[in-house]
C-alpha positions in Angstrom: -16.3 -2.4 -10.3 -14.4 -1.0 -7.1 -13.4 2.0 -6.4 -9.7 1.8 -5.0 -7.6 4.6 -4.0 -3.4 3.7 -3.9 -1.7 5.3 -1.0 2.2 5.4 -2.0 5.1 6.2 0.3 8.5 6.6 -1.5 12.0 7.6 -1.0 13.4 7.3 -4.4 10.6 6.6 -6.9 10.4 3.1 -7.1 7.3 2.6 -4.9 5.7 5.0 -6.9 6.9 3.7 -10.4 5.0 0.5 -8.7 1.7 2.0 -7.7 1.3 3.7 -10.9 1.6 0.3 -12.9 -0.7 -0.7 -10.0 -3.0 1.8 -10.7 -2.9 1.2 -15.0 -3.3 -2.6 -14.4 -6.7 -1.5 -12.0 -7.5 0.6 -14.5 -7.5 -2.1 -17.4 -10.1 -4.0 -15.1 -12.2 -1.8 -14.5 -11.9 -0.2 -11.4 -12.0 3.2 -10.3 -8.5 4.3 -9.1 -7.1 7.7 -7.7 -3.6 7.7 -6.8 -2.3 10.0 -3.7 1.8 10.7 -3.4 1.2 12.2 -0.3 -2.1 11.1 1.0 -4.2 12.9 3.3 -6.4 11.7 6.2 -9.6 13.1 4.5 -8.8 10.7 0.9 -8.5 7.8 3.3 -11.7 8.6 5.3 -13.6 8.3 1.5 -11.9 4.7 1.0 -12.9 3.2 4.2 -16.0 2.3 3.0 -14.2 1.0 -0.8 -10.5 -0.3 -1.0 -7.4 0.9 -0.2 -3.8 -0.3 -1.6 -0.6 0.5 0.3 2.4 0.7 -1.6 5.3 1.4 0.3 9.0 1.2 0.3 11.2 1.3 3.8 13.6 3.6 4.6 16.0 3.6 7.5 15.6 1.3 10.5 12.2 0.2 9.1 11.0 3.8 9.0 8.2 4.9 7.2 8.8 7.2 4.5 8.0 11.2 4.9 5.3 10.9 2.2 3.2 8.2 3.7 4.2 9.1 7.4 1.8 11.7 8.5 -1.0 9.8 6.5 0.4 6.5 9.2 0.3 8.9 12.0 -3.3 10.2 11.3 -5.1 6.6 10.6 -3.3 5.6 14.1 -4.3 8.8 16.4 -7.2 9.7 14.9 -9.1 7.0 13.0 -9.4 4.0 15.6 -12.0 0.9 14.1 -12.4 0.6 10.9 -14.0 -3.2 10.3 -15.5 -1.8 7.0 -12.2 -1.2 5.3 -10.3 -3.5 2.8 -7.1 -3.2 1.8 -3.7 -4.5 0.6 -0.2 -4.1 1.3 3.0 -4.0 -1.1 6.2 -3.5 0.8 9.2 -2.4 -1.0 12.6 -3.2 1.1 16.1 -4.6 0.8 16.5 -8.3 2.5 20.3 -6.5 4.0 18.6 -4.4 6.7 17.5 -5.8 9.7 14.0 -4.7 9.6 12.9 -5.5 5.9 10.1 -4.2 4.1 9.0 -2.5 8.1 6.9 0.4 6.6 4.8 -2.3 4.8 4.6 -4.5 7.6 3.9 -1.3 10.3 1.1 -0.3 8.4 -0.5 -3.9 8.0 -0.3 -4.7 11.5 -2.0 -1.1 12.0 -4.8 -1.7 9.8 -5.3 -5.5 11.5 -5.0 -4.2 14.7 -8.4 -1.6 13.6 -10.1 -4.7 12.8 -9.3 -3.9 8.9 -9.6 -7.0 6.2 -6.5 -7.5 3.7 -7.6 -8.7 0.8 -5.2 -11.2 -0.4 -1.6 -11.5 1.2 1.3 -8.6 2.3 3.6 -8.5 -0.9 6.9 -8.2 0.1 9.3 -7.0 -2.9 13.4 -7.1 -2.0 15.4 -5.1 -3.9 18.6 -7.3 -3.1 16.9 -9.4 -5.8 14.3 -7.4 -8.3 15.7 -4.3 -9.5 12.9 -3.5 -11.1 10.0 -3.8 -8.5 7.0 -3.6 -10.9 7.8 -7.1 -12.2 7.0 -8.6 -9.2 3.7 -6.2 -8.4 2.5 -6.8 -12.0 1.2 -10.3 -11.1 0.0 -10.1 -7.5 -1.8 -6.8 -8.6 -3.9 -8.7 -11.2 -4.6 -11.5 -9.0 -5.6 -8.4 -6.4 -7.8 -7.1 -8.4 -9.9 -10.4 -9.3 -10.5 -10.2 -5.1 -11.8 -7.1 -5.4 -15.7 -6.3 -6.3 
């Protein structure tokens, strides 16, 4: 099976509480998964060549948050092309502010713009209407991890 590793960038836990459901319903398939609350640049470099799964909420004018942001900074200064990596995107927001679900959707067009593949489609998760973001992630993360080899 794959080997995954879940980058998560949170402001008040419930990106996380959604990557670490991610991360048990990976686990239940069969994949290898390692979770990173604050990423590094040096954990990423090892899942180029495997899959990585962003799971991010937004936080002020699309911002990302302080956990994922340096890891956001890094991939953008200092990691350029990257056609070998394959990832996937779950963006936590609020449908009220203007730029909804913008750390998901800053980080996606990153990736596409290094010539990255997403494997399956952004997930975008409003808060204005599921309190409880893992029962939206649930599904798309099984259907995620059928993509995945």
């Amino acid at each position: 099976m794959a080997q995954v590793g879940i980058f998560v960038g949170t402001v008040y836990g419930n990106a996380l509480m959604a990557a670490e459901e991610a991360e048990n319903i990976l686990k239940a398939q069969g994949h290898e998964v390692k979770l990173f609350e604050e990423g590094t640049l040096e954990e990423w470099q090892f899942y180029r060549n495997h899959y990585a799964l962003i799971v991010t909420s937004t936080t002020g004018q699309g911002d990302l948050p302080d956990s994922i942001a340096p890891l956001f900074r890094a991939v953008k200064d200092d990691v350029g092309y990257q056609p070998e990596l394959r990832y996937g995107v779950i963006a936590l927001g609020d449908s009220s502010y203007t730029y909804f679900c913008g750390a998901g959707h800053q980080f996606d067009e990153l990736l596409q713009e290094q010539k990255a593949t997403r494997i399956g489609e952004l997930l975008e998760v409003d808060a204005q209407v599921d309190a409880e973001p893992e029962v939206v992630t649930g599904p798309w993360v099984e259907k995620w991890g059928q993509l995945i080899k």
